[in-house]
MARZAPA-975557 format. One record per residue: residue number from 1; residue in one letter; x, y, z of N, C-alpha, C in turn. Coordinates in pm, whole numbers. Example, Ala and Ser with C-alpha at 12.3 -4.5 7.8 and 13.67 -1.06 7.14 Angstrom:
# residues 2
<senu resi="1" resn="A" n_east="1319" n_north="-569" n_up="780" ca_east="1230" ca_north="-450" ca_up="780" c_east="1320" c_north="-330" c_up="780"/>
<senu resi="2" resn="S" n_east="1285" n_north="-225" n_up="708" ca_east="1367" ca_north="-106" ca_up="714" c_east="1290" c_north="3" c_up="787"/>
***
This chain:
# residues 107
<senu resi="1" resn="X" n_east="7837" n_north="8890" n_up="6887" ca_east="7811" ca_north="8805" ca_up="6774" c_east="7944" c_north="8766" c_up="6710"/>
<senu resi="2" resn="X" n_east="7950" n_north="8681" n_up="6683" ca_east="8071" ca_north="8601" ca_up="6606" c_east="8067" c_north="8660" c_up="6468"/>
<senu resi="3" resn="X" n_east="8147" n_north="8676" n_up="6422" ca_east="8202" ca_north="8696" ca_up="6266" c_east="8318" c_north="8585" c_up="6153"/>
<senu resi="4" resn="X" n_east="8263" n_north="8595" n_up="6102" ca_east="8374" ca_north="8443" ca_up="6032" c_east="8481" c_north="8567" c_up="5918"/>
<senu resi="5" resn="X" n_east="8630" n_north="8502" n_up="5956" ca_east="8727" ca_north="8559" ca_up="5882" c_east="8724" c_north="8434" c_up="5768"/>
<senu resi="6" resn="X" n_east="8750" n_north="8454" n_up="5604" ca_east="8815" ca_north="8413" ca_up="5471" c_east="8913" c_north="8399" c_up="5471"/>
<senu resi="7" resn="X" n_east="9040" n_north="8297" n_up="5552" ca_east="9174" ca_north="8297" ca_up="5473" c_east="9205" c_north="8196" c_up="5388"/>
<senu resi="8" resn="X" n_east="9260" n_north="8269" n_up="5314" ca_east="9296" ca_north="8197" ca_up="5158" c_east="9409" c_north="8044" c_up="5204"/>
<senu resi="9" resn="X" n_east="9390" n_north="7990" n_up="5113" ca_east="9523" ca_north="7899" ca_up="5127" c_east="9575" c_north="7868" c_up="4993"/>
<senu resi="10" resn="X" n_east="9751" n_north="7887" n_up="5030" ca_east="9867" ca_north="7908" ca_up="4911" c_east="9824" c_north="7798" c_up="4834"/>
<senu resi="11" resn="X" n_east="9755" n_north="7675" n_up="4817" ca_east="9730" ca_north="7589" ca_up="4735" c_east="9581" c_north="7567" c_up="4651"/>
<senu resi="12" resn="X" n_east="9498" n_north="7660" n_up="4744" ca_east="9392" ca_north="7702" ca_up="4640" c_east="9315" c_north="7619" c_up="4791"/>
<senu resi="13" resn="X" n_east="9181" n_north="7698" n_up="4781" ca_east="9076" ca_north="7663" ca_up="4875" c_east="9074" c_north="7717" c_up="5011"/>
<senu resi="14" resn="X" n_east="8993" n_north="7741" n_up="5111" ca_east="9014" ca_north="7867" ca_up="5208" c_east="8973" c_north="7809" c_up="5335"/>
<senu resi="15" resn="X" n_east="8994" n_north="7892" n_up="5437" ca_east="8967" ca_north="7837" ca_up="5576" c_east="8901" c_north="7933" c_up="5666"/>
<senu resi="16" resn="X" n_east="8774" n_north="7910" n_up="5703" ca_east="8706" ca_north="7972" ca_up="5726" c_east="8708" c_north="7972" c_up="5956"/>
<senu resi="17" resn="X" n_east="8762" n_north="8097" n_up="5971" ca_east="8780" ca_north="8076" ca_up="6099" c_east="8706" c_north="8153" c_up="6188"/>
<senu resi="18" resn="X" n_east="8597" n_north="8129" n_up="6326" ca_east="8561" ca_north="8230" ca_up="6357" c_east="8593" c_north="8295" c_up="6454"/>
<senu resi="19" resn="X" n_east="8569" n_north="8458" n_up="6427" ca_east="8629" ca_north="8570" ca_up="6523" c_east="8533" c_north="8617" c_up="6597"/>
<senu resi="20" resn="X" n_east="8541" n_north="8656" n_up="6698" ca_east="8485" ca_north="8778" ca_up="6772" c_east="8536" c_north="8919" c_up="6754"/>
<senu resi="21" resn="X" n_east="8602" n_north="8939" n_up="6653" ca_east="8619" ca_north="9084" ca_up="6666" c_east="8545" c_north="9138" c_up="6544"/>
<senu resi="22" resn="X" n_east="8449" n_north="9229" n_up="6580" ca_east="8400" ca_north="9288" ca_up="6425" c_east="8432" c_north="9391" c_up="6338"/>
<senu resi="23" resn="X" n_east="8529" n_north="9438" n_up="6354" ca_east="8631" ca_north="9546" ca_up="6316" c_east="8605" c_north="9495" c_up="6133"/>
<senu resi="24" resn="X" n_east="8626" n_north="9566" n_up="6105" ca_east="8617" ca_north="9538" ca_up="5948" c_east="8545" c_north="9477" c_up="5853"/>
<senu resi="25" resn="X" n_east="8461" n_north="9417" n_up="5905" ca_east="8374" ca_north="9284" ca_up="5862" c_east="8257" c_north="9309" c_up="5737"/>
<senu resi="26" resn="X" n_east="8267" n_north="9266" n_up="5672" ca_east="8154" ca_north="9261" ca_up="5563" c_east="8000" c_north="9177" c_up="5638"/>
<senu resi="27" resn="X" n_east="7888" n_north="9275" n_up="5631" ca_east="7768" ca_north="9176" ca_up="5613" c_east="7751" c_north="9071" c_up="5502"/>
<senu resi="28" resn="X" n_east="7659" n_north="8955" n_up="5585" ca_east="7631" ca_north="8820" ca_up="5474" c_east="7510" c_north="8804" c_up="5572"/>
<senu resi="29" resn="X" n_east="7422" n_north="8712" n_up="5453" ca_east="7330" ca_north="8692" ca_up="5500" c_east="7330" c_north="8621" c_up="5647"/>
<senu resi="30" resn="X" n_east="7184" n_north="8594" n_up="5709" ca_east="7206" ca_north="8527" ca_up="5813" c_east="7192" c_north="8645" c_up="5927"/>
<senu resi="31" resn="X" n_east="7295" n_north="8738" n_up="5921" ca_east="7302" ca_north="8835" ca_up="6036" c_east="7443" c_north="8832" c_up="6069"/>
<senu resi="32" resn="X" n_east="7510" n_north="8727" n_up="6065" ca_east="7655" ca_north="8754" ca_up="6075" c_east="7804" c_north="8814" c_up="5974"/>
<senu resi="33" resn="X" n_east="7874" n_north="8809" n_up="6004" ca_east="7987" ca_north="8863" ca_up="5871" c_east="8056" c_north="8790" c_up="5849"/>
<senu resi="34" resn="X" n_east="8148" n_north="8830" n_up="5741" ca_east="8230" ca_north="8731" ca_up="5691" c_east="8358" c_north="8884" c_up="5646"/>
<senu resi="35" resn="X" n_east="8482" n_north="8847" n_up="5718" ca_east="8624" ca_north="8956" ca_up="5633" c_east="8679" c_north="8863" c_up="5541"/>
<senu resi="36" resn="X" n_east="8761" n_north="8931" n_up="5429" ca_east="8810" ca_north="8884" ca_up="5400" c_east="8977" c_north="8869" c_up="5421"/>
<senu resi="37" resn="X" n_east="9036" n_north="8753" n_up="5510" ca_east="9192" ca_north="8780" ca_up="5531" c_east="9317" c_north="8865" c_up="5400"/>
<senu resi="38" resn="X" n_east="9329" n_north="8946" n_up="5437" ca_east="9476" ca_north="8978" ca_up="5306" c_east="9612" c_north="8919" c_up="5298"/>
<senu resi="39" resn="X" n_east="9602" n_north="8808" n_up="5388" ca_east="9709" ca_north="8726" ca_up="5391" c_east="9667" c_north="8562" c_up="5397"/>
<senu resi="40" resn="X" n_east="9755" n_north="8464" n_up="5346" ca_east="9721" ca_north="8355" ca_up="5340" c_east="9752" c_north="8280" c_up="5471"/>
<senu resi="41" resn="X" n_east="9708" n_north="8163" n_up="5490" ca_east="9713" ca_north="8092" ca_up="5649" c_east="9858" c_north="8103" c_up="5642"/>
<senu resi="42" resn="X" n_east="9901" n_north="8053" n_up="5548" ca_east="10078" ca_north="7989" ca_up="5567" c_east="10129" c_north="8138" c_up="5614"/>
<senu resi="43" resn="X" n_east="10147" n_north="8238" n_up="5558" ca_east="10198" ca_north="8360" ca_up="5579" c_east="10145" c_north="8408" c_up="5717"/>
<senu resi="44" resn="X" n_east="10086" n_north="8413" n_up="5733" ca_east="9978" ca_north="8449" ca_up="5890" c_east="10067" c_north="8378" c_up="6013"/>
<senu resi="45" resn="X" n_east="10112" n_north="8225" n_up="5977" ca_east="10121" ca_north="8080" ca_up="6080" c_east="10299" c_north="8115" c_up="6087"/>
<senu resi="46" resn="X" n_east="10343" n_north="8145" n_up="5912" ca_east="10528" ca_north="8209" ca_up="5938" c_east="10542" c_north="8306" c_up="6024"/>
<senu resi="47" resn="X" n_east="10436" n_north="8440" n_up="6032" ca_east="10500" ca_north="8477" ca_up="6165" c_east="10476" c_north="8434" c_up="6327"/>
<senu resi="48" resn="X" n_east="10353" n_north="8373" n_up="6298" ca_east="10364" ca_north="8313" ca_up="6485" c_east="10504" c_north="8208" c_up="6446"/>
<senu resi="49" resn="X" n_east="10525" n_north="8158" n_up="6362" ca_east="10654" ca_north="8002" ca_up="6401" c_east="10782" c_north="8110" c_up="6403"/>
<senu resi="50" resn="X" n_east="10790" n_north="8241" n_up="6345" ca_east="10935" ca_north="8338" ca_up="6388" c_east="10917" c_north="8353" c_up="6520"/>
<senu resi="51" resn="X" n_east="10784" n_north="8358" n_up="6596" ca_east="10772" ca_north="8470" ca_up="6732" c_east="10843" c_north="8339" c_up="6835"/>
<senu resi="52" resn="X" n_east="10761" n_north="8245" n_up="6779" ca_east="10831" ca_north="8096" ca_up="6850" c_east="11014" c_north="8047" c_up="6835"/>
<senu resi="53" resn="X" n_east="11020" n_north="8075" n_up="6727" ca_east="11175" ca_north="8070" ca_up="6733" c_east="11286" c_north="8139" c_up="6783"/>
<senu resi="54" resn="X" n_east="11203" n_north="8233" n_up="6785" ca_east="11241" ca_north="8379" ca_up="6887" c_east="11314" c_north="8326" c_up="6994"/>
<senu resi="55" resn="X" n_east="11181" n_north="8308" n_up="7029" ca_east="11190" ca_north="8254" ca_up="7236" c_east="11298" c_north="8099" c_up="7225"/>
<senu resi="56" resn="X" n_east="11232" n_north="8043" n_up="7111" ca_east="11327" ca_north="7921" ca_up="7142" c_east="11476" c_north="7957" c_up="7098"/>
<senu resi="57" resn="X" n_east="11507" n_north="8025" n_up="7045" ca_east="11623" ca_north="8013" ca_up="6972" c_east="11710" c_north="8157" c_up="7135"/>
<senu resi="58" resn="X" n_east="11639" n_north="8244" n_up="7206" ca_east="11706" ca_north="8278" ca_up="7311" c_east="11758" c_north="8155" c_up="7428"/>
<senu resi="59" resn="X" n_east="11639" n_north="8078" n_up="7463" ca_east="11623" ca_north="7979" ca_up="7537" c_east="11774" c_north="7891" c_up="7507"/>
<senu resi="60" resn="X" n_east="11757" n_north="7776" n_up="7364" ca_east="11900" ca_north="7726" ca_up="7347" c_east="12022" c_north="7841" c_up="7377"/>
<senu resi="61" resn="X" n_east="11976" n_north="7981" n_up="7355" ca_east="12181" ca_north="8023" ca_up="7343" c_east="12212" c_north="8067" c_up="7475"/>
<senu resi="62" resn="X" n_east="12147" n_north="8004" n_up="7590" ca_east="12180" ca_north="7979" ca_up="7759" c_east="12341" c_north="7949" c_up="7767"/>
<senu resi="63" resn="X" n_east="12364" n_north="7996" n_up="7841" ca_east="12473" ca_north="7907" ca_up="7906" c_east="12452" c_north="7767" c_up="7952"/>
<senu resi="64" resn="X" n_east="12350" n_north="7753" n_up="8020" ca_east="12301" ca_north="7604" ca_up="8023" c_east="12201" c_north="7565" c_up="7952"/>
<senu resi="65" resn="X" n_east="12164" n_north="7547" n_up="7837" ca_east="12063" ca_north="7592" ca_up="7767" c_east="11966" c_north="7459" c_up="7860"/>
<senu resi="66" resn="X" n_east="11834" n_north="7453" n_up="7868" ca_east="11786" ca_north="7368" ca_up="7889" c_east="11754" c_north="7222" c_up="7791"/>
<senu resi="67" resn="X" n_east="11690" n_north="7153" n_up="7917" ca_east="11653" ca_north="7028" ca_up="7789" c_east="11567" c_north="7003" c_up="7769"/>
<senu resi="68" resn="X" n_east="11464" n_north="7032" n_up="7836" ca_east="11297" ca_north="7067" ca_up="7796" c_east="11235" c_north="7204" c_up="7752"/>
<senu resi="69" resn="X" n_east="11186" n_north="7251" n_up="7680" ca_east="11158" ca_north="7386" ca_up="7645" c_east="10967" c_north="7393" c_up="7564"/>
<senu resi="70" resn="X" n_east="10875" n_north="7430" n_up="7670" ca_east="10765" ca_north="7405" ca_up="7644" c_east="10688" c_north="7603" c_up="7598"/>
<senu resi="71" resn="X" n_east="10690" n_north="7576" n_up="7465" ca_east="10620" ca_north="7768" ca_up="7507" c_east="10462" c_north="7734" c_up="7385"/>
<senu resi="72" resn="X" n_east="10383" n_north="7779" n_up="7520" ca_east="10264" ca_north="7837" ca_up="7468" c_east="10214" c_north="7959" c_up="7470"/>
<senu resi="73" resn="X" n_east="10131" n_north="7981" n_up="7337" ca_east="10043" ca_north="8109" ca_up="7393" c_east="9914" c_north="8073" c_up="7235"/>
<senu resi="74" resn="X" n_east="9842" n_north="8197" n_up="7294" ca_east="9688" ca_north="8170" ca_up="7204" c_east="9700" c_north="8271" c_up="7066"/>
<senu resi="75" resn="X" n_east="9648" n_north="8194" n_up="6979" ca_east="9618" ca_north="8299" ca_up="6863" c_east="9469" c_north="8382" c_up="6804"/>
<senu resi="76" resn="X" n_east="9479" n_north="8476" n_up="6809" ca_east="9360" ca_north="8552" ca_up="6808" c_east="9369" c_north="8572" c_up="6652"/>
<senu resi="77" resn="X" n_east="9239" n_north="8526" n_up="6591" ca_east="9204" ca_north="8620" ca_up="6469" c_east="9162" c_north="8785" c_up="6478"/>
<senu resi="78" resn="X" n_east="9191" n_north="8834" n_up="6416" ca_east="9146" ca_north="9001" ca_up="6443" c_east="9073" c_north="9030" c_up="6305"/>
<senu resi="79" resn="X" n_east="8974" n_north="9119" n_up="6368" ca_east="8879" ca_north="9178" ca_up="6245" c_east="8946" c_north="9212" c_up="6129"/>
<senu resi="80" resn="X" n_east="9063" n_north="9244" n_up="6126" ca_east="9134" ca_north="9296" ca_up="6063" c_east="9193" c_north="9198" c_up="5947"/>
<senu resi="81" resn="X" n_east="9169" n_north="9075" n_up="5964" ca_east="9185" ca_north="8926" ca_up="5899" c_east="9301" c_north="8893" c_up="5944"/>
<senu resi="82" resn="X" n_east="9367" n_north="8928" n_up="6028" ca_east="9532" ca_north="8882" ca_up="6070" c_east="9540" c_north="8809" c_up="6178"/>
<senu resi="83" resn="X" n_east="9682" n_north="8698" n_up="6250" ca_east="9661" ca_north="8662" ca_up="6345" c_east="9733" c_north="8720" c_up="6432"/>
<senu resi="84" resn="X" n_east="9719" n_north="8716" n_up="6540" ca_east="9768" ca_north="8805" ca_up="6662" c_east="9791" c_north="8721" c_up="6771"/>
<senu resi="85" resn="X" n_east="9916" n_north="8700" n_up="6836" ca_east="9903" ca_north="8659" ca_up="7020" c_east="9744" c_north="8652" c_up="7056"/>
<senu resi="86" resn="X" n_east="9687" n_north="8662" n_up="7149" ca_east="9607" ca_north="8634" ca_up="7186" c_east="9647" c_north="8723" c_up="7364"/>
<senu resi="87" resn="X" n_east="9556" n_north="8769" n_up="7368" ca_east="9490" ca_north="8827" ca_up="7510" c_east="9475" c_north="8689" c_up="7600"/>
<senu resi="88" resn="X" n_east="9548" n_north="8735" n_up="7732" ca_east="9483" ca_north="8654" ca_up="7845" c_east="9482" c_north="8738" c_up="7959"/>
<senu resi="89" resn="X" n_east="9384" n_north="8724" n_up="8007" ca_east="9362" ca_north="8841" ca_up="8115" c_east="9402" c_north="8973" c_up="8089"/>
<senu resi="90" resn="X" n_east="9373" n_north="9027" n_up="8010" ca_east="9447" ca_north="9147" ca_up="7954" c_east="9574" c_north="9230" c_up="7907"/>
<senu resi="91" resn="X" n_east="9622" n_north="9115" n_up="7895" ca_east="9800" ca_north="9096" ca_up="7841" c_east="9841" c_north="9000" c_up="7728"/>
<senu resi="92" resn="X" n_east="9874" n_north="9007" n_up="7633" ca_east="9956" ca_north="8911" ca_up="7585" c_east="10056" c_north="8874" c_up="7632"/>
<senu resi="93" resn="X" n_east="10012" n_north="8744" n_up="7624" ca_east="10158" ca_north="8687" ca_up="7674" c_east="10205" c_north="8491" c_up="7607"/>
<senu resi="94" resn="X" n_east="10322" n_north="8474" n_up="7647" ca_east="10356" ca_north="8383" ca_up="7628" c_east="10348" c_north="8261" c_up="7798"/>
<senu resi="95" resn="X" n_east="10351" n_north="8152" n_up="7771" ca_east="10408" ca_north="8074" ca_up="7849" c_east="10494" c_north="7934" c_up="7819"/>
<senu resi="96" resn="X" n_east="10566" n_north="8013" n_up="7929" ca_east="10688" ca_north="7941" ca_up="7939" c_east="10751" c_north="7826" c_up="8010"/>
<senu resi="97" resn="X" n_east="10752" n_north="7724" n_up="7966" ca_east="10779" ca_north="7585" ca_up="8115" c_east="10907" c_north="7558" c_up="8027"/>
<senu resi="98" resn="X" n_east="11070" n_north="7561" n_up="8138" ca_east="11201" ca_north="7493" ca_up="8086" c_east="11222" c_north="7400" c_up="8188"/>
<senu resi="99" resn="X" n_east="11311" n_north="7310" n_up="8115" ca_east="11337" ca_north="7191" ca_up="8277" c_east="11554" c_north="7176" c_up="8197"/>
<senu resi="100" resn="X" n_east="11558" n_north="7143" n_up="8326" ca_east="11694" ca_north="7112" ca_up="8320" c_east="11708" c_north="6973" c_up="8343"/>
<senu resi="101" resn="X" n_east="11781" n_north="6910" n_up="8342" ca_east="11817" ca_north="6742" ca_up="8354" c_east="11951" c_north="6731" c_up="8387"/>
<senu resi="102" resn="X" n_east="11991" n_north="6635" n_up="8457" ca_east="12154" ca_north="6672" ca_up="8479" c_east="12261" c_north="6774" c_up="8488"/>
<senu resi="103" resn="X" n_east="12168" n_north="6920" n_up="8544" ca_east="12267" ca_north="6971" ca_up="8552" c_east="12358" c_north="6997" c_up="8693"/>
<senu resi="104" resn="X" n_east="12523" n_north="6984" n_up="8613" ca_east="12636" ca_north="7024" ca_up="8675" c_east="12638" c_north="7153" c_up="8764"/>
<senu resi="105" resn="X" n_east="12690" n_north="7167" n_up="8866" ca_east="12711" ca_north="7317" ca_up="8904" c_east="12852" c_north="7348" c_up="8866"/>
<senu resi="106" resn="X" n_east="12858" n_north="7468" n_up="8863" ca_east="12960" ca_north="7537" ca_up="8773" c_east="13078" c_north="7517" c_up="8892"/>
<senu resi="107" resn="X" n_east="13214" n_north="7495" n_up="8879" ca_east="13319" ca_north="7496" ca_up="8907" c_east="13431" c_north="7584" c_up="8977"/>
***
């Protein structure tokens, strides 16, 4: 059964997202739940855009840094009201596509 997480937003009004995990969850009518997040979307979304800068910011300090730099991965709500990487096949993970363009060989 699906469960709907409450996250707040820093400007007033909320976003209602749904989870599969029922870890924590308050009953509401209907039969399903509702958590309430303890963090707001923006705060939740700053750390996936650090985890991303992460990777991008290793990626540019290459020796050849590339010139295309594509990284995905999934975000999981957790019962817990937080967001998380996301499971794929039983791993978190990222993916990664770089391309090079013109490059020189070294000398």
């Amino acid at each position: 059964m699906s469960d709907l997480v409450r996250m707040p937003l820093e400007n007033g009004g909320e976003l209602l997202i749904e989870s599969t995990d029922g870890q924590g969850s308050i009953p509401v009518g209907g039969g399903g739940k509702v958590v309430q997040a303890s963090e707001t979307v923006q705060k939740a979304m700053g750390n996936i855009r650090s985890a991303a800068e992460a990777v991008l910011g290793e990626l540019r300090a290459m020796e050849q840094p590339p010139s295309k730099v594509n990284v995905q991965f999934g975000i999981k709500v957790t019962g817990e009201a937080s967001l998380a990487v996301a499971k794929s096949s039983g791993e978190a993970n990222f993916n990664v596509t770089i391309e090079w363009n013109d490059v020189k060989p070294d000398k």
